[in-house]
HTML snippet that shows the backbone in 3Dmol.js (N, CA, C, O; Angstrom):
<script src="https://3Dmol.org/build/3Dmol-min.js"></script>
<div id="view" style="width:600px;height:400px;position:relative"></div>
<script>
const pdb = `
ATOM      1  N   UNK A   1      61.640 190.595 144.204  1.00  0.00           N
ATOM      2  CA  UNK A   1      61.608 190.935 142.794  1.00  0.00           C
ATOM      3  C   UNK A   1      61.671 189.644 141.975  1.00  0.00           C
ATOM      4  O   UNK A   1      62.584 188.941 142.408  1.00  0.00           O
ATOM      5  N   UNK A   2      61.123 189.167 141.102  1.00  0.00           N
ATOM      6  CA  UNK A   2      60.558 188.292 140.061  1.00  0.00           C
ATOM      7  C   UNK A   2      61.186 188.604 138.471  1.00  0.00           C
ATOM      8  O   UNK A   2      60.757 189.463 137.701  1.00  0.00           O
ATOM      9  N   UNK A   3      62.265 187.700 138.231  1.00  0.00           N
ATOM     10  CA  UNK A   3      62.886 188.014 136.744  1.00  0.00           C
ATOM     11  C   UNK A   3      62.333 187.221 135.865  1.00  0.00           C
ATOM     12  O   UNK A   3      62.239 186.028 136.153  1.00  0.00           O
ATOM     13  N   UNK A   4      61.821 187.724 134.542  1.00  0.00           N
ATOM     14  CA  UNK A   4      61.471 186.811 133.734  1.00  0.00           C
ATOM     15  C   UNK A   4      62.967 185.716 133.013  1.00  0.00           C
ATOM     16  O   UNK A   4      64.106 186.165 132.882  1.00  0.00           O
ATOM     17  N   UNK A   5      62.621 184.522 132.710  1.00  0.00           N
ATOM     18  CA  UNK A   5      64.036 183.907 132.545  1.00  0.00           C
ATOM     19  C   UNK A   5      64.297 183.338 131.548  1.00  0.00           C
ATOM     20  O   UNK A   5      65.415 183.181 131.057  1.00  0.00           O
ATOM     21  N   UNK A   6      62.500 182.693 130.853  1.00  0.00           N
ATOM     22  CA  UNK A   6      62.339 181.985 129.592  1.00  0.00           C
ATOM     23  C   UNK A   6      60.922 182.169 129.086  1.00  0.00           C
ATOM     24  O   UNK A   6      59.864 182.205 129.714  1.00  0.00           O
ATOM     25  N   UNK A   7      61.194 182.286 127.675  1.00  0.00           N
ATOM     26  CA  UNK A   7      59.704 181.957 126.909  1.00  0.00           C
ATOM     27  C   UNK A   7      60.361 180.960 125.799  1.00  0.00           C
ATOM     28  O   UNK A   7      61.484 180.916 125.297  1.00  0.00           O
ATOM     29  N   UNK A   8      58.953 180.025 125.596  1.00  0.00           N
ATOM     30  CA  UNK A   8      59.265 178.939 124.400  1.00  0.00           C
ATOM     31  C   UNK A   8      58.079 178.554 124.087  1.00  0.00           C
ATOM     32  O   UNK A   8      57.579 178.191 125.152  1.00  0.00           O
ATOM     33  N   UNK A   9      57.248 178.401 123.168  1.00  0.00           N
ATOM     34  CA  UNK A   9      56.125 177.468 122.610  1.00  0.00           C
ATOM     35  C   UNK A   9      56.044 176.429 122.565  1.00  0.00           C
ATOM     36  O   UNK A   9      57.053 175.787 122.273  1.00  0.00           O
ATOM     37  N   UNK A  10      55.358 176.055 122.712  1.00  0.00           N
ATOM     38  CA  UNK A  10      54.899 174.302 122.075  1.00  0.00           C
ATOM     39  C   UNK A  10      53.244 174.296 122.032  1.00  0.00           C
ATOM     40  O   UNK A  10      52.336 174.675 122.770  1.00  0.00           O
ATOM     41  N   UNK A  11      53.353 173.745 120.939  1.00  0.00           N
ATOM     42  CA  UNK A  11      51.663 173.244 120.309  1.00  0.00           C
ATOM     43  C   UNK A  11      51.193 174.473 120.395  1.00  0.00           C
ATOM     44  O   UNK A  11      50.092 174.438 120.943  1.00  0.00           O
ATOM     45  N   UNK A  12      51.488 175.457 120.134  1.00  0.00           N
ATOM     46  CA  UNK A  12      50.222 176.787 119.940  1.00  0.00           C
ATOM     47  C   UNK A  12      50.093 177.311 121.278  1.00  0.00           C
ATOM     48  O   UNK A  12      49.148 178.077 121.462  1.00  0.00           O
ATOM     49  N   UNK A  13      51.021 176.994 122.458  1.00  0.00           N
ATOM     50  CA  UNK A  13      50.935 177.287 123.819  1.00  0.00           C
ATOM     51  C   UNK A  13      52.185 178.224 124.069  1.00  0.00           C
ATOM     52  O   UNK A  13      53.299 178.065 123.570  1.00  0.00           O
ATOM     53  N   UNK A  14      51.735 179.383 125.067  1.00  0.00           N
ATOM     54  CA  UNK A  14      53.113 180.193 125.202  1.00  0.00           C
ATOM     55  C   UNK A  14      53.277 179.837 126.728  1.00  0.00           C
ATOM     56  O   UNK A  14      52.325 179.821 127.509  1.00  0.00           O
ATOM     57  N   UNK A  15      54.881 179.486 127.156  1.00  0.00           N
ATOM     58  CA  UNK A  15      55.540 179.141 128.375  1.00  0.00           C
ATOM     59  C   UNK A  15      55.994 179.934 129.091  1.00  0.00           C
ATOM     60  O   UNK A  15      57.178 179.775 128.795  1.00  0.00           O
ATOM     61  N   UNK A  16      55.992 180.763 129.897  1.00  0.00           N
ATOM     62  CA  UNK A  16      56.810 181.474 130.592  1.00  0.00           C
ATOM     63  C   UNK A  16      57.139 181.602 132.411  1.00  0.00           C
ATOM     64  O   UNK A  16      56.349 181.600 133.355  1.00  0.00           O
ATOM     65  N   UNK A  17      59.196 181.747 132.356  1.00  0.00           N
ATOM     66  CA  UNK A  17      59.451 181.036 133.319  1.00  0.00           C
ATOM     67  C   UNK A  17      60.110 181.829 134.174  1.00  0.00           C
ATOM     68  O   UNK A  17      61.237 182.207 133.852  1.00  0.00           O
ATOM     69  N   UNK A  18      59.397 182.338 135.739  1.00  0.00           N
ATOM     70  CA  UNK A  18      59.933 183.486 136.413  1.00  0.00           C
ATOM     71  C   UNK A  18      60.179 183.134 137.301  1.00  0.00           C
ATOM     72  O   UNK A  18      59.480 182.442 138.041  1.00  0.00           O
ATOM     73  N   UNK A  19      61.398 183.570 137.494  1.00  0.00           N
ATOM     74  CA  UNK A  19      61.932 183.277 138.894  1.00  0.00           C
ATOM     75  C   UNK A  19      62.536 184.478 139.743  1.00  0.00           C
ATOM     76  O   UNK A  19      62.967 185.556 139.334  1.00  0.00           O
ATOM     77  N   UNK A  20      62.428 183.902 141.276  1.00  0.00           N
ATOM     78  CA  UNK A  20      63.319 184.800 141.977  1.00  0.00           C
ATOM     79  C   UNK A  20      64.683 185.257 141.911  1.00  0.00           C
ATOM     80  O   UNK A  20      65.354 184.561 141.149  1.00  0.00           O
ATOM     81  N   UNK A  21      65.272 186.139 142.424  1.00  0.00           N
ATOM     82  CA  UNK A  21      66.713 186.746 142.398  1.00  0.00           C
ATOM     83  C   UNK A  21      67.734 185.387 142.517  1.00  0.00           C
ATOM     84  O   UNK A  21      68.619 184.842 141.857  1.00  0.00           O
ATOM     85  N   UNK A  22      66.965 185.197 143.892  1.00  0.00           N
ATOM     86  CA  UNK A  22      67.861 183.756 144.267  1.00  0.00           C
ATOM     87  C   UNK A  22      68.096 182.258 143.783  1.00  0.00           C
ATOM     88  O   UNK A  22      68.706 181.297 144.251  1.00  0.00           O
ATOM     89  N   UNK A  23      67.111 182.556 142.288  1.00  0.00           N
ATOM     90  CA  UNK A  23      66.675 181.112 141.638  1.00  0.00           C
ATOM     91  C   UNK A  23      65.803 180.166 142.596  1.00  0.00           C
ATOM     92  O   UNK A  23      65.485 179.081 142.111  1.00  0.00           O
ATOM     93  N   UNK A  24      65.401 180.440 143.835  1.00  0.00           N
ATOM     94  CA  UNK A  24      64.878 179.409 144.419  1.00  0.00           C
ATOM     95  C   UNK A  24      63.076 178.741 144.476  1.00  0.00           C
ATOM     96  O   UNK A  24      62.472 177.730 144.835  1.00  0.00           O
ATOM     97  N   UNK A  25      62.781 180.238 143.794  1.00  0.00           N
ATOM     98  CA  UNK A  25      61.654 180.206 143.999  1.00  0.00           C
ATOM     99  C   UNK A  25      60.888 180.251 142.347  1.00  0.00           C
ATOM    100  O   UNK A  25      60.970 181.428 141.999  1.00  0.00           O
ATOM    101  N   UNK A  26      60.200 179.438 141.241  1.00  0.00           N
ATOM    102  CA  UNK A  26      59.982 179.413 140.378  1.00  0.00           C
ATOM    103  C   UNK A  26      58.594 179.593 140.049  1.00  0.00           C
ATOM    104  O   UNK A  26      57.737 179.200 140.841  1.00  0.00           O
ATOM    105  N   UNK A  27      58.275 180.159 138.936  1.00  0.00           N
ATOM    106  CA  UNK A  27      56.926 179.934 138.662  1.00  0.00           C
ATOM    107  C   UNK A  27      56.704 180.037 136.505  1.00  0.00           C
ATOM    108  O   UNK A  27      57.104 180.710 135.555  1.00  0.00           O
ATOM    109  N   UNK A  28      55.703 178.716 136.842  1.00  0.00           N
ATOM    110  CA  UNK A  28      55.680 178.730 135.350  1.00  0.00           C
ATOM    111  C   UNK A  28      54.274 178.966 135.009  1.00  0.00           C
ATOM    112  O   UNK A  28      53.271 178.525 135.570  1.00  0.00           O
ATOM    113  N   UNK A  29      54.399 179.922 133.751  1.00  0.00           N
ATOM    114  CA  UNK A  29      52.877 180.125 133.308  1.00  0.00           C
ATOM    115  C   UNK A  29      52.489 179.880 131.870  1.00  0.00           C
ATOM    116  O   UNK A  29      52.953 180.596 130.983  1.00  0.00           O
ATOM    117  N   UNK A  30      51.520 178.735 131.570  1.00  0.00           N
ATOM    118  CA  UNK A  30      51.204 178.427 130.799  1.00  0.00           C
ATOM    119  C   UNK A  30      49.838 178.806 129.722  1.00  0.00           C
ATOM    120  O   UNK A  30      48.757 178.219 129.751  1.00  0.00           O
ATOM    121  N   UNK A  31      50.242 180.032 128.711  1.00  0.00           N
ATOM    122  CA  UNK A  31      49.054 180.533 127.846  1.00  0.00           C
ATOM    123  C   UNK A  31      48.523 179.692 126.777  1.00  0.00           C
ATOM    124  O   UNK A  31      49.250 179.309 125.861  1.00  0.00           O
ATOM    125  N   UNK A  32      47.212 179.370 126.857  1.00  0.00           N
ATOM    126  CA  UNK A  32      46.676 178.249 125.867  1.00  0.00           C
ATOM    127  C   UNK A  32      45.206 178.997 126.241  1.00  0.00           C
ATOM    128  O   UNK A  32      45.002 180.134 126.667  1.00  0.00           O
ATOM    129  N   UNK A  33      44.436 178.105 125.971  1.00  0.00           N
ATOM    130  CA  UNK A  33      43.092 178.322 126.409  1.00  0.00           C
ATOM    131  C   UNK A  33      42.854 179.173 126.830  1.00  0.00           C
ATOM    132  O   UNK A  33      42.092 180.066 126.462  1.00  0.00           O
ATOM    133  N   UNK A  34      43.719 179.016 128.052  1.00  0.00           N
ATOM    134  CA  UNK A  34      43.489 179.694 129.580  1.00  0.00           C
ATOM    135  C   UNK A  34      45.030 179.788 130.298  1.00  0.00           C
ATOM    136  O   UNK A  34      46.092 179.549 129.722  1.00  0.00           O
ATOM    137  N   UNK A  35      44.913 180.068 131.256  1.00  0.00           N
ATOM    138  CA  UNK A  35      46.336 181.029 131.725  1.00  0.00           C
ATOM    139  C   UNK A  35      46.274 180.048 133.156  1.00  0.00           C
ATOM    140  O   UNK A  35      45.564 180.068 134.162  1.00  0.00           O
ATOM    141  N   UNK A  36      47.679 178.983 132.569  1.00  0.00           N
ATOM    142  CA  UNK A  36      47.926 178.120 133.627  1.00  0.00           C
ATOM    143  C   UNK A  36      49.236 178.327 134.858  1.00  0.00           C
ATOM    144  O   UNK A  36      50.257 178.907 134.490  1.00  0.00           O
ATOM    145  N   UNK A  37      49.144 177.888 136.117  1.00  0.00           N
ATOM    146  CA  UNK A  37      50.408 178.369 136.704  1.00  0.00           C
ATOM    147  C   UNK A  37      51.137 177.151 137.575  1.00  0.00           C
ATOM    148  O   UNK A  37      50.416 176.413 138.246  1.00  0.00           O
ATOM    149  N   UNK A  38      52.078 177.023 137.560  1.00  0.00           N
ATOM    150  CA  UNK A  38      52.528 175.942 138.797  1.00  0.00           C
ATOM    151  C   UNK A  38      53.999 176.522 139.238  1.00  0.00           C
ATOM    152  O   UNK A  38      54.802 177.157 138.554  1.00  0.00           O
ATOM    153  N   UNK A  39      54.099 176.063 140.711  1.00  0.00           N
ATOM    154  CA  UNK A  39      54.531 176.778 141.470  1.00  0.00           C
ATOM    155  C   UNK A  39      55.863 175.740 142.119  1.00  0.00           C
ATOM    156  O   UNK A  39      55.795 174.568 142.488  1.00  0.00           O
ATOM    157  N   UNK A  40      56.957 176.598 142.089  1.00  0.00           N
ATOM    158  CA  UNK A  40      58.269 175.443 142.528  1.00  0.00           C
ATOM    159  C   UNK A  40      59.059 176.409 143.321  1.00  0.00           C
ATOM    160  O   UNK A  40      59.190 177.604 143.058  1.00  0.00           O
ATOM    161  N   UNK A  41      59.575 175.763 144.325  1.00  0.00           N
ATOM    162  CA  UNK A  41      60.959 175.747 145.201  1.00  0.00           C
ATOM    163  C   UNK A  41      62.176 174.623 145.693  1.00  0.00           C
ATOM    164  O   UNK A  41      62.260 173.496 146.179  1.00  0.00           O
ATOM    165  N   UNK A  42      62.924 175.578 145.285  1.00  0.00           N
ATOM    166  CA  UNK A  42      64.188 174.479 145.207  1.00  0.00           C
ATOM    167  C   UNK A  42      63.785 173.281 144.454  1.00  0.00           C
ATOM    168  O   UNK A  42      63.953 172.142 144.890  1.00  0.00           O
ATOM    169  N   UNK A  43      63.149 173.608 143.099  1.00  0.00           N
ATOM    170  CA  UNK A  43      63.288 172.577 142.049  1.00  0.00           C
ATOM    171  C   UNK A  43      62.036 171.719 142.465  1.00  0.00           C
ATOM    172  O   UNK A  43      61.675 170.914 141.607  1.00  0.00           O
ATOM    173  N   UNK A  44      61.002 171.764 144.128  1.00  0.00           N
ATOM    174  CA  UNK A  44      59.737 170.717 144.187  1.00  0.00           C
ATOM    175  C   UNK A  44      58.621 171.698 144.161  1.00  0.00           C
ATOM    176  O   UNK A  44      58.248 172.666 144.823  1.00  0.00           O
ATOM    177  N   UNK A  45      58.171 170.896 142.896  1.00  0.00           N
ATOM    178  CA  UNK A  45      56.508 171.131 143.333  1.00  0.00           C
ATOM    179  C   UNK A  45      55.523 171.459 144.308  1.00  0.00           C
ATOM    180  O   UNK A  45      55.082 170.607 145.078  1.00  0.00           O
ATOM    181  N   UNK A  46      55.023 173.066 144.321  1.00  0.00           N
ATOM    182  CA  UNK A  46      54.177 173.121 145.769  1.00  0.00           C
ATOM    183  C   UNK A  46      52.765 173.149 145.003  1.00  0.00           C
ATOM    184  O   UNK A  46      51.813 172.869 145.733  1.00  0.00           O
ATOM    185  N   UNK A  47      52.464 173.429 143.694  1.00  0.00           N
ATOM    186  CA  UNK A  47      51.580 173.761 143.342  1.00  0.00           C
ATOM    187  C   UNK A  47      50.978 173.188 141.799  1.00  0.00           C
ATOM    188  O   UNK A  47      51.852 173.456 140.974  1.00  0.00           O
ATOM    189  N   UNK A  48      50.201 172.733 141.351  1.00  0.00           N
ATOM    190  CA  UNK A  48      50.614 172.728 139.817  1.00  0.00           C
ATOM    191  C   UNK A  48      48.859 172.597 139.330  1.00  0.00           C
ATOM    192  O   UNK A  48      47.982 172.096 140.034  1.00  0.00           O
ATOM    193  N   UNK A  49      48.680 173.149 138.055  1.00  0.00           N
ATOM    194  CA  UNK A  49      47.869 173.383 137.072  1.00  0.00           C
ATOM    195  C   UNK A  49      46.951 174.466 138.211  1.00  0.00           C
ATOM    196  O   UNK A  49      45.863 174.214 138.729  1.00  0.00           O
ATOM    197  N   UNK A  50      47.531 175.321 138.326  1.00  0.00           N
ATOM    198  CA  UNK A  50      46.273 176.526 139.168  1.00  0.00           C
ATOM    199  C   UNK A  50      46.225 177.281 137.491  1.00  0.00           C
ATOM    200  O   UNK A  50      46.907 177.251 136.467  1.00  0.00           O
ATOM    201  N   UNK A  51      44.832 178.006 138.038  1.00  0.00           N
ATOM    202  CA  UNK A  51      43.899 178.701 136.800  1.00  0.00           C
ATOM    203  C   UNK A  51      44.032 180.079 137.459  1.00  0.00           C
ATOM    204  O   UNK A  51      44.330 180.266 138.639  1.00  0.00           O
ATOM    205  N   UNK A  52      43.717 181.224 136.340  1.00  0.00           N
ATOM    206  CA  UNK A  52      43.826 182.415 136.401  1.00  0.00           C
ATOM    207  C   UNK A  52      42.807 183.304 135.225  1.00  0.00           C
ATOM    208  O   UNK A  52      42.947 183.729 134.078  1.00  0.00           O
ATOM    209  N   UNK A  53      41.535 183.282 136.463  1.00  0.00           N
ATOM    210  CA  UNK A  53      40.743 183.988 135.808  1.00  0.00           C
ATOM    211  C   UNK A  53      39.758 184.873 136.752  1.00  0.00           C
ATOM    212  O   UNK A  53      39.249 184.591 137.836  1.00  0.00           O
ATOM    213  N   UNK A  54      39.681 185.921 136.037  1.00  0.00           N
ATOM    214  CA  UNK A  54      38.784 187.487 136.883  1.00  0.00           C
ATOM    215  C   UNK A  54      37.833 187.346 136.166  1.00  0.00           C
ATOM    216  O   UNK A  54      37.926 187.174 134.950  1.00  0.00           O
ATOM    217  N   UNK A  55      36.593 187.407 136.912  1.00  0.00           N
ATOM    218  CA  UNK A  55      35.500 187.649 136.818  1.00  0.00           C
ATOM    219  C   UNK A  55      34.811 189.616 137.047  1.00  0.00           C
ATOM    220  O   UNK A  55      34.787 190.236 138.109  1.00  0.00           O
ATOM    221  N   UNK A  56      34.451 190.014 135.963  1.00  0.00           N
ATOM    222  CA  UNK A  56      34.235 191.726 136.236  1.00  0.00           C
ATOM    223  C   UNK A  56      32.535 191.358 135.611  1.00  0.00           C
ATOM    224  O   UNK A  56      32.538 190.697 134.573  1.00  0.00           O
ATOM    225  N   UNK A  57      31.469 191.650 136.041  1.00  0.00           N
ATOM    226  CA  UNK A  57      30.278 191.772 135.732  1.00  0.00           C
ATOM    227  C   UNK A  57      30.028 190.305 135.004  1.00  0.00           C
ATOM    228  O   UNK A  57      29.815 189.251 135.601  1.00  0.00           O
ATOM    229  N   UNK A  58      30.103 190.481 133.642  1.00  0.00           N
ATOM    230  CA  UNK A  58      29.330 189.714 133.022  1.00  0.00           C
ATOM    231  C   UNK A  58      30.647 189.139 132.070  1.00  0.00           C
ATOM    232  O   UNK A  58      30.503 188.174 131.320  1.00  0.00           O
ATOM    233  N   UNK A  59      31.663 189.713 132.181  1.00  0.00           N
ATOM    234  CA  UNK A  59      32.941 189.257 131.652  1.00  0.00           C
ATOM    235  C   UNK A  59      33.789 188.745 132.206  1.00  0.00           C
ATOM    236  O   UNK A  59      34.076 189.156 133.331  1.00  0.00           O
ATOM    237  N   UNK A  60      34.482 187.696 131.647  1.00  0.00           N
ATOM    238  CA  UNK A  60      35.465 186.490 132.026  1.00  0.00           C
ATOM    239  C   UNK A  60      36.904 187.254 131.279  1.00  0.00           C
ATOM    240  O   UNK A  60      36.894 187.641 130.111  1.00  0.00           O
ATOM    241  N   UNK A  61      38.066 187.373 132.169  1.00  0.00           N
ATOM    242  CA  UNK A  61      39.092 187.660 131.814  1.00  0.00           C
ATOM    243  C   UNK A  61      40.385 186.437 131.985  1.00  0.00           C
ATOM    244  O   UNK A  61      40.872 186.404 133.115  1.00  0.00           O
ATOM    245  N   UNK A  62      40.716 185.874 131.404  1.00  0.00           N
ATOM    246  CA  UNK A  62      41.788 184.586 130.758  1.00  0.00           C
ATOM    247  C   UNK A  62      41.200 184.015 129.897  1.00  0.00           C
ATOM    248  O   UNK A  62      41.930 183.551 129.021  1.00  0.00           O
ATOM    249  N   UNK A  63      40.012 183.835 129.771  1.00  0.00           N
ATOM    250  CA  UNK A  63      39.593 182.498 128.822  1.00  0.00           C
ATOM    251  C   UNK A  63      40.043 183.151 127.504  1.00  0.00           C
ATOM    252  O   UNK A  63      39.815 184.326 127.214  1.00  0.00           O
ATOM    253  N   UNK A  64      40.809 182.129 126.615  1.00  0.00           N
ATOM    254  CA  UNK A  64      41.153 182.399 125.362  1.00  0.00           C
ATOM    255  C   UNK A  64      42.716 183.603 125.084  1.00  0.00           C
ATOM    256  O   UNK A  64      43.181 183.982 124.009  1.00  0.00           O
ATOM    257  N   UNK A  65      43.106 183.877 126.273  1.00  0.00           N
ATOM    258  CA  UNK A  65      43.947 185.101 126.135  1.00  0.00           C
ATOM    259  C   UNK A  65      44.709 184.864 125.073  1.00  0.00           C
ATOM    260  O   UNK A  65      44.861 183.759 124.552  1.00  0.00           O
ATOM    261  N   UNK A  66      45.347 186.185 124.625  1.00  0.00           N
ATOM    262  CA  UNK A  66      46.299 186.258 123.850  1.00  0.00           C
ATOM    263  C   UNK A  66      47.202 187.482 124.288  1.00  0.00           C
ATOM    264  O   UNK A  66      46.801 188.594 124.631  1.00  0.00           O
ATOM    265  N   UNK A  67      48.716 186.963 124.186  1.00  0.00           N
ATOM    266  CA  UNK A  67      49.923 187.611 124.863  1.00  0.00           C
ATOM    267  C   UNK A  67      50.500 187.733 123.196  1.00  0.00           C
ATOM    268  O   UNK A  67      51.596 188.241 122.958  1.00  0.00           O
TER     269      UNK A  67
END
`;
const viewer = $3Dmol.createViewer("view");
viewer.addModel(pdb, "pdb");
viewer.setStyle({}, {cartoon: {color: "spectrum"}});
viewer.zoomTo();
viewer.render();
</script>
C-alpha cells in the first residue's frame, strides 16, 4: 500500500510524494509539461526523470496534464 505524504509547487509545477508503509520505498511525481517520476529506496536513487505517457489511437495522454 502507497501513502500519499506531500504536495508543494514550485514554478507552476505540482510535486507529489508517495511512499510506502515502511517509509522505505519513495516515489516522486513531478506535474509540469508532462508527468515526471523518480524512484528512491532507503533515501538512494534507483531511478530518476522517467516519463509517463499513454498512447490510445491518435491521442497522447500526459502531455500538458492538469491535476
Amino acid at each position: 500500500m502507497v501513502s500519499v505524504c506531500n504536495l508543494f509547487c514550485v514554478y507552476g509545477q505540482k510535486v507529489y510524494n508517495l511512499t510506502s508503509p515502511d517509509d522505505r520505498i519513495r516515489v516522486e511525481l513531478t506535474v509540469s509539461d508532462g508527468i515526471y517520476y523518480d524512484i528512491f529506496c532507503d533515501d538512494r536513487l534507483l531511478m530518476d526523470d522517467g516519463a509517463l505517457q499513454l498512447k490510445i489511437g491518435n491521442d497522447v495522454l500526459g502531455l500538458n496534464p492538469r491535476v
